[in-house]
C-alpha positions in Angstrom: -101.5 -85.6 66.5 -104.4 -84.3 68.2 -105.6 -82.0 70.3 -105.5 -83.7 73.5 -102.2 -85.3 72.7 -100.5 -82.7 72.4 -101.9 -81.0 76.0 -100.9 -84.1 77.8 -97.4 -82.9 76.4 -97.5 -79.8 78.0 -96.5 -79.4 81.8 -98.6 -77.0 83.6 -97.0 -75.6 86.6 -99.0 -75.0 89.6 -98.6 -71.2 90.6 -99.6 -70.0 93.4 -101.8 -66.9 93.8 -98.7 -65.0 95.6 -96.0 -66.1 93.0 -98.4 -64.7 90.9 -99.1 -61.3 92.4 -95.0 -61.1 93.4 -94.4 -62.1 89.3 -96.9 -59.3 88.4 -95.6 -57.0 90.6 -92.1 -57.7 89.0 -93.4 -56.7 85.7 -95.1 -53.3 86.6 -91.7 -52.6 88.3 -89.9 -53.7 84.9 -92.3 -51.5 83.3 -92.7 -48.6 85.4 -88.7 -48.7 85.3 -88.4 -48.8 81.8 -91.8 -45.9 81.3 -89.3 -43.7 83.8 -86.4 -43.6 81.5 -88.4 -43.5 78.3 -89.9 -40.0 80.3 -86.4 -39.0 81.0 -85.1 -39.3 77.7 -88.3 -37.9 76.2 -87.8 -34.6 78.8 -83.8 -34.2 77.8 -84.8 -34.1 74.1 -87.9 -31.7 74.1 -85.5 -29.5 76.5 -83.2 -29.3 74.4 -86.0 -28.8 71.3 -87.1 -25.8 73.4 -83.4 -24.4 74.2 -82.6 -24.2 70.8 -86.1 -22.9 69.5 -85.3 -20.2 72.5 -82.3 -19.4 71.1 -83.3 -19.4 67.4 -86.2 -16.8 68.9 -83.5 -14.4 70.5 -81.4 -14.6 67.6 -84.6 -13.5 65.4 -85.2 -10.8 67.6 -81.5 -9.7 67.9 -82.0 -9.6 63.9 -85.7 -7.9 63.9 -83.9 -5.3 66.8 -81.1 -4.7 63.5 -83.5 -4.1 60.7 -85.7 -2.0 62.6 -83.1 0.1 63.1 -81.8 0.0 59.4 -85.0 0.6 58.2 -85.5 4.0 60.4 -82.2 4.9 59.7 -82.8 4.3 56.2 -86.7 6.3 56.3 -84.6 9.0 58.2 -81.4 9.4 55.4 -84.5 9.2 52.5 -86.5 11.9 54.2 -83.2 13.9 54.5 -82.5 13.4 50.9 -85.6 14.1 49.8 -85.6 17.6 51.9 -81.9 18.4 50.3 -83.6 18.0 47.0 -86.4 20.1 47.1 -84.2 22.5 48.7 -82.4 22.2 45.4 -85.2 22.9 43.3 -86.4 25.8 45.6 -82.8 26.9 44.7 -83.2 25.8 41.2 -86.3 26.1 39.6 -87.2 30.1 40.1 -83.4 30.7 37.9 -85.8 30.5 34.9 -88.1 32.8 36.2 -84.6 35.7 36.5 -82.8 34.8 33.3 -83.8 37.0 31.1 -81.7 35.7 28.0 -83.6 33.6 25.5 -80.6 31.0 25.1 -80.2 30.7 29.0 -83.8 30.7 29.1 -84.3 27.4 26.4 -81.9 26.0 28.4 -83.0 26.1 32.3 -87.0 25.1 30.7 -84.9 22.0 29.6 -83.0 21.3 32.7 -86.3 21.7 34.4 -88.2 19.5 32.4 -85.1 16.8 32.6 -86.0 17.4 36.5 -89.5 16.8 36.5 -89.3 13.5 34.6 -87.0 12.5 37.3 -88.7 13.1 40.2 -92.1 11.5 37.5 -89.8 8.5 37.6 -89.9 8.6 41.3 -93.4 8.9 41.4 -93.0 12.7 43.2 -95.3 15.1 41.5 -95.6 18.8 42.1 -99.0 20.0 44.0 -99.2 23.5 43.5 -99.4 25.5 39.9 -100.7 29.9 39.7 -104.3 29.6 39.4 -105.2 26.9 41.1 -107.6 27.3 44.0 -106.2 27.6 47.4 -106.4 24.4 49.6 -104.9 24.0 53.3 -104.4 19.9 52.8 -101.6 21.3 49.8 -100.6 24.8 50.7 -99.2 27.5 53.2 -100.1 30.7 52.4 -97.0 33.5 53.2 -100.0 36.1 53.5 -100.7 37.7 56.5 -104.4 36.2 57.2 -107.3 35.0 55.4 -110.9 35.3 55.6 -112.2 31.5 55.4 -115.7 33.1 53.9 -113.8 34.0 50.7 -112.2 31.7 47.9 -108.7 32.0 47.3 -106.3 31.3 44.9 -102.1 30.8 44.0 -100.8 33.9 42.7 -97.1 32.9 42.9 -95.2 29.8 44.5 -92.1 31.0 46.9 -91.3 26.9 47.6 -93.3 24.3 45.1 -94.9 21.6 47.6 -94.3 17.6 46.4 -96.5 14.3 47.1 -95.6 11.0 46.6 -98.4 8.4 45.7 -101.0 10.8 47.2 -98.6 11.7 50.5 -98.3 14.8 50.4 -94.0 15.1 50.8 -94.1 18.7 51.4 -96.4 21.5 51.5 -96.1 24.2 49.1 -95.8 27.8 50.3 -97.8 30.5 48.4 -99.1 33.7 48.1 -102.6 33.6 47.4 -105.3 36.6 46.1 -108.6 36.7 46.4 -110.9 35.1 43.1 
C-alpha cells in the first residue's frame, strides 16, 4: 500500500477554529488542574521535610544545651579536684622537709617521687625549684615588695605552683632574695 492509499483511508474532520481554541483551552485547564495538585502535594511534603528538620534542630540544640552544661560542670569538678590535690601536696610534700628520721625520711622522698610520676602521667609538672630566677608569669612572692631593677631569685617554696601542657595550673608562692 502506498502513501496515498492509505491517506484516502484516513477521515479528516473539519474543526473549527473555536472547537479548536475551546479544545485547547480544555487542555490548559486539565493541565493547570493537574500542575495545581502536583504543587500541593509537592508543598505538604517539603512542609513536612522542614517540620521534621525543625524538630531534629531543636532536639540538637536541646542536646548541645546538655553537654554544654556537662562539660562546664565537668571543667568546674576537674578544676576543684585539681585544687584539693595541690592542697594535698602543700599539705604533703614539706613532711619531708620536718622528719628528721632517716627511715621516715627514705620513705616520704619515695612517696614523693611516687607522687610526681603521677601527676608526670598527667602531664602536671612543678614550676618552681630554690635557685631558680624569680619570674611573675610562674611565681608570687610572700615578700613584702620588690625593686623591679634588681634580679631575684627562690629561696624557699611555701605552696609549689603546677602547669599543665604549658598552662600554668597554679602559681607558686615564694620567698625570693636578692642574686
Amino acid at each position: 500500500m502506498n502513501f496515498f492509499e492509505e491517506l484516502k483511508k484516513v477521515q479528516f474532520k473539519e474543526i473549527s477554529l473555536e472547537e479548536n481554541i475551546e479544545s485547547n483551552d480544555s487542555n490548559i485547564e486539565r493541565i493547570e488542574t493537574s500542575i495545581k495538585t502536583e504543587i500541593k502535594k509537592s508543598n505538604l511534603i517539603l512542609q513536612k521535610k522542614f517540620d521534621n528538620l525543625e524538630k531534629e534542630v531543636n532536639n540538637l540544640n536541646l542536646e548541645n544545651d546538655t553537654l554544654k552544661k556537662e562539660l562546664f560542670k565537668t571543667e568546674r569538678e576537674r578544676k576543684e579536684l585539681e585544687a584539693s590535690l595541690f592542697d594535698i601536696l602543700d599539705v604533703y610534700f614539706p613532711l619531708d622537709n620536718l622528719v628528721e628520721d632517716k627511715d621516715i625520711k627514705i620513705m616520704t622522698n619515695l612517696m614523693r617521687k611516687k607522687t610526681l610520676n603521677i601527676l608526670r602521667k598527667m602531664k602536671i609538672e612543678e614550676t618552681t625549684k630554690i635557685g631558680d630566677s624569680f619570674n611573675y608569669m610562674y611565681h608570687e612572692t610572700l615578700n613584702t615588695s620588690l625593686d623591679e631593677s634588681k634580679v631575684y631569685m627562690v629561696k624557699s617554696i611555701i605552696s609549689q605552683g603546677y602547669a599543665k601542657e604549658g598552662k600554668i595550673l597554679r602559681i607558686a608562692k615564694v620567698i625570693v632574695e636578692e642574686k
